[in-house]
C-alpha positions in Angstrom: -3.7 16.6 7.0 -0.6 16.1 4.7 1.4 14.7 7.6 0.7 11.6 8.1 0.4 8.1 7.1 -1.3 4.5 7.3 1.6 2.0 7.6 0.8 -1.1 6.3 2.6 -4.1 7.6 2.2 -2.4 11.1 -1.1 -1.5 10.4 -1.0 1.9 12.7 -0.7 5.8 11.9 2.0 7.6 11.8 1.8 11.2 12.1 4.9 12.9 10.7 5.9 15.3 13.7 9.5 15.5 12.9 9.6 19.5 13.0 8.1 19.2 17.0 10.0 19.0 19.7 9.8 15.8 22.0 7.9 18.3 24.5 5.9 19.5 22.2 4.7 16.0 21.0 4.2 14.4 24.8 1.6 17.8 24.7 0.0 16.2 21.6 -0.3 13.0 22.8 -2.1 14.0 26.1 -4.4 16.0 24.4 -4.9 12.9 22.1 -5.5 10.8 24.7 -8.0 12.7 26.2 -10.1 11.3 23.5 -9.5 7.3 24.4 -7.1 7.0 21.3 -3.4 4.7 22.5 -0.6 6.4 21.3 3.0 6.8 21.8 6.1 9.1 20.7 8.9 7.4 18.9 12.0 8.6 18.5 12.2 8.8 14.2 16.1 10.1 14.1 18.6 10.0 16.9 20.8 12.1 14.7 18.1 15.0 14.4 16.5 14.3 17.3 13.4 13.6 15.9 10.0 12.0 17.1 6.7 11.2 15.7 3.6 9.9 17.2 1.8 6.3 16.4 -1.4 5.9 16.3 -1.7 2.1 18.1 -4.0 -0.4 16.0 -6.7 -0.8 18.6 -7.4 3.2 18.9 -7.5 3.0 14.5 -11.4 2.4 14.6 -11.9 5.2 17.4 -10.1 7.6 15.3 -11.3 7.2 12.3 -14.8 7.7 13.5 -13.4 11.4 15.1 -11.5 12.5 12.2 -13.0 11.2 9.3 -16.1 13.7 9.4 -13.5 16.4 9.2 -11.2 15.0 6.1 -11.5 15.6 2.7 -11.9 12.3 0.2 -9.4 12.8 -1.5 -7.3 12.3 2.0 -8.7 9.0 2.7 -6.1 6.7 1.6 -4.0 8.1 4.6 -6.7 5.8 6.0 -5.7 2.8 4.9 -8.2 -0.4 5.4 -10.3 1.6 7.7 -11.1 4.3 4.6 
């Protein structure tokens, strides 16, 4: 659960997936998806070639109420207004 974040001034998630490959995360994503929740890769680093995945701010209430059963308080915060 460590990788991750709430961004505030966007008001989406981040989830750090800067060691996967772009392939790897397009996986992720359509296996996210098959739960309703909007989400895109981003390209983090051109340099490195990195990506990570956004949660989009309409899907935040859907996901919350899949993953939040599963999370530990003390994670919560990665929440952000929706903890």
């Amino acid at each position: 659960m460590e990788d991750g974040y709430y961004h505030k001034v966007k008001n989406v998630i981040i989830l750090s997936t800067d060691c996967f490959s772009e392939v790897d995360c397009k996986k992720l994503v359509k296996a996210i998806s098959t739960l309703g929740v909007v989400r895109t890769v981003n390209k983090h680093s051109k340099k490195n070639k990195t990506f990570r995945i956004r949660i989009s701010r309409k899907s935040m209430p859907l996901l919350i109420d899949l993953i939040k059963p599963h999370m530990h308080f003390c994670f919560y915060y990665k929440l952000g207004k929706y903890q």
